[in-house]
Phi, psi and omega in degrees: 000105161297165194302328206280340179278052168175020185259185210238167190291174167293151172252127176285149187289013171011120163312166173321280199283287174359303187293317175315299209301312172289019195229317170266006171298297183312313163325313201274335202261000113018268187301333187275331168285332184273340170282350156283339212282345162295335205251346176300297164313324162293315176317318187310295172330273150348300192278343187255336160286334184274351169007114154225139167330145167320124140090358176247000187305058188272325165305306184310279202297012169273318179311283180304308192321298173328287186278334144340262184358287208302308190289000193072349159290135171272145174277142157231114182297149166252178175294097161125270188203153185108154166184160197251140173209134170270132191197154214076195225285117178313327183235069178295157171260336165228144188239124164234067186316141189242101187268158180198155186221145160240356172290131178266172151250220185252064183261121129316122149284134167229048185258318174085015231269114175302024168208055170281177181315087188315309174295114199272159174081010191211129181203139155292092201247018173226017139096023191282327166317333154264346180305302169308281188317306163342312199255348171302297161005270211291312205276357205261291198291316190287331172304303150347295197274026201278025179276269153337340186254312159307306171299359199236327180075022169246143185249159170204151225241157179211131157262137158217114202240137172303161167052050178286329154328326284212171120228154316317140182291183191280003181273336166286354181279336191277326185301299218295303212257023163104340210289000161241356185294152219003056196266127129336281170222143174246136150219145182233160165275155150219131193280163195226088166349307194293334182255139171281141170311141198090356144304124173215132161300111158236160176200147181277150156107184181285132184273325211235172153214173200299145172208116155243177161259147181245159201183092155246152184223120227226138151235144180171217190262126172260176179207206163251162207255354159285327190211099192285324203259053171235355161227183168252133185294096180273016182228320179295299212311322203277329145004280200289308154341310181271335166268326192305290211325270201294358161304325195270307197299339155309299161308327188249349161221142227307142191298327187299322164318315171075075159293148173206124178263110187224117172279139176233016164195100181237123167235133187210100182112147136202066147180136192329323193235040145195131179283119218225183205277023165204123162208185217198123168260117123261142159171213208249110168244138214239123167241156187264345188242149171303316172310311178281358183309289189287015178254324192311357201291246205316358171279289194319337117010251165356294205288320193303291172349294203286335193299314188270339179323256200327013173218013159074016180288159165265106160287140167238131162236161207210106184257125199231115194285146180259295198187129169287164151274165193291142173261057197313107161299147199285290199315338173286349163282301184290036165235351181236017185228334165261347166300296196267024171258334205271340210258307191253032187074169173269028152272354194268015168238165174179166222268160187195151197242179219273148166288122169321333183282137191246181193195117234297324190303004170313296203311334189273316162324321164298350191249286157297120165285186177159175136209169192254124170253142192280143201235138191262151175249347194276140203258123167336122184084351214245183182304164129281087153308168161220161178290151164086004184249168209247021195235017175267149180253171156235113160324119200278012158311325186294329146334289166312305186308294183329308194272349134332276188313313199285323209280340172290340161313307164333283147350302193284301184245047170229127177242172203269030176241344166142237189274163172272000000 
């Protein structure tokens, strides 16, 4: 990774009265979070003892409906689960959107934590609890400012959206009902363990990368394990499958990509002395880039088909495209990069390079610009956690930072000609 694939924009110099106006916009919109912020932190607290799975957040959207209401926002529900809610300006000249995902996964907390997870088997182990309460936040204080939001002529729309965990995830549920028709811009958080609070990671360009899922599932004649070659050996073939594949796919497509096949589920059998008539790998493949994203659907085919030919099985694959990478637009950095320098000094932003991991707000990038930014969680001097694991803690400052960050943004990438 070079120095020039991570360096963050230049911050444009703003006149005299302008700079006035943002250092007190920002000032105010401060002050709206921070006078929320016991009751912010308890919604958290709440949404991380209550955790519910993709497609099931019915507690969580009741919840938010609920204070969004109570607040003058309007609300509009989506199907299932999930709602979209709109404040500011009635006829904007620019609209701008704040995503949050809700959905926990399928973790034991083991955090030991007095408001841990209620639910077994279910935790907020990638941090969407602050993702929420962040945009909850943000949607709160800027309602406060909402005078200031008329006067500017933006209006701005918050998703909260389900099953980001998923594939394909809830972002295509918010595009089908409209959650991006006269969107501008998007921006988001994603907490980042490695970083401290009060910190925020930005980098122009993809942050994230292509994840899709693979599912080969091999059939054929079982036997007894005496006399293999009166069957085809469904557990050597699938063998071959789990090391051949991504070896050949290192080969067939270009290296500049980091392409990665990595399985996290091979079943074959279940007992020692017989080979038997189904097994079955799944898992995830991941690219950095889009051009190779989109070639790869029939190679991963080819390739299997051709890797099981020599042991006569029958392959089925089942390739599911997942999530592009997120696509950082440069002015949406430099609005969440000039948010957070104005709310946390000019040491609070820093360059972070892109993650292998992925994440559905790609899909909305593909529509719209926008970017995501890493919100750091780890309380200075204290452990590094990781997402997806059931012992992560988060500094519970980050909230406030989100919903800091975001609602200034807001601010941040509107000039008096539009957006910035």
């Amino acid at each position: 990774m070079t120095a020039e694939t991570t360096r963050l924009p230049s911050r444009p110099a703003p006149g005299p009265g302008e700079a006035s106006r943002g250092r007190d916009v920002l000032e105010r919109v401060a002050a709206e979070v921070e006078r929320r912020a016991e009751r912010l932190r308890e919604l958290r607290r709440d949404l991380h003892e209550h955790p519910e799975l993709s497609w099931h957040e019915l507690r969580t959207t009741s919840l938010l409906t609920d204070v969004l209401t109570e607040a003058g926002i309007a609300v509009t529900p989506l199907p299932g689960t999930g709602l979209v809610a709109d404040l500011g300006a009635p006829q904007p000249r620019v609209r701008l959107a704040l995503r949050a995902d809700l959905d926990a996964l399928p973790l034991e907390e083991v955090t030991g934590l007095p408001y841990a997870s209620r639910n077994p088997g279910v935790c907020h182990a990638c941090g969407h609890d602050v993702h929420t309460v962040g945009v909850l936040g943000a949607g709160l204080a800027l309602k406060a400012l909402e005078e200031e939001l008329v006067e500017r002529g933006v209006a701005v729309r918050l998703l909260f959206q389900p099953a980001e965990e998923s594939m394909p995830g809830g972002a295509h549920t918010v595009m089908e009902h409209g959650g991006l028709e006269g969107v501008d811009r998007l921006l988001a958080v994603h907490c980042d363990p490695t970083v401290d609070v009060g910190t925020v990671g930005l980098r122009v360009g993809p942050i994230t990368a292509a994840s899709d899922s693979v599912h080969v599932v091999l059939t054929g004649r079982g036997g007894h394990t005496s006399r293999p070659h009166l069957t085809q050996d469904l557990t050597y073939a699938l063998g071959k499958v789990v090391t051949e594949v991504p070896a050949v796919l290192s080969r067939r497509l270009d290296p500049r990509s980091a392409a990665t096949l990595v399985w996290g589920i091979v079943r074959s059998g279940s007992a020692p002395n017989i080979i038997p008539t189904q097994a079955e790998a799944i898992g995830t493949l991941r690219i950095l880039d889009t051009e190779t994203w989109d070639s790869t659907g029939e190679l991963v085919e080819e390739v299997v088909q051709a890797v099981v030919a020599p042991y006569g099985v029958r392959a089925t694959v089942r390739h599911t495209k997942g999530v592009p990478p997120v696509d950082n637009d440069n002015a949406a950095v430099v609005a969440l990069s000039r948010a957070a320098m104005g709310l946390l000094g000019p040491h609070a932003v820093v360059p972070t390079k892109q993650s292998m991991g992925g994440e559905d707000l790609g899909w909305y990038l593909t529509q719209v610009p926008g970017a995501m930014a890493r919100l750091g969680t780890r309380t200075p001097g204290g452990p590094t956690h990781e997402l997806h694991q059931a012992d992560l803690v988060v500094d519970e400052r980050t909230v406030t930072v989100a919903a800091s960050l975001l609602a200034a943004s807001v601010f941040t990438s509107v000039g008096p000609d539009g957006l910035v």
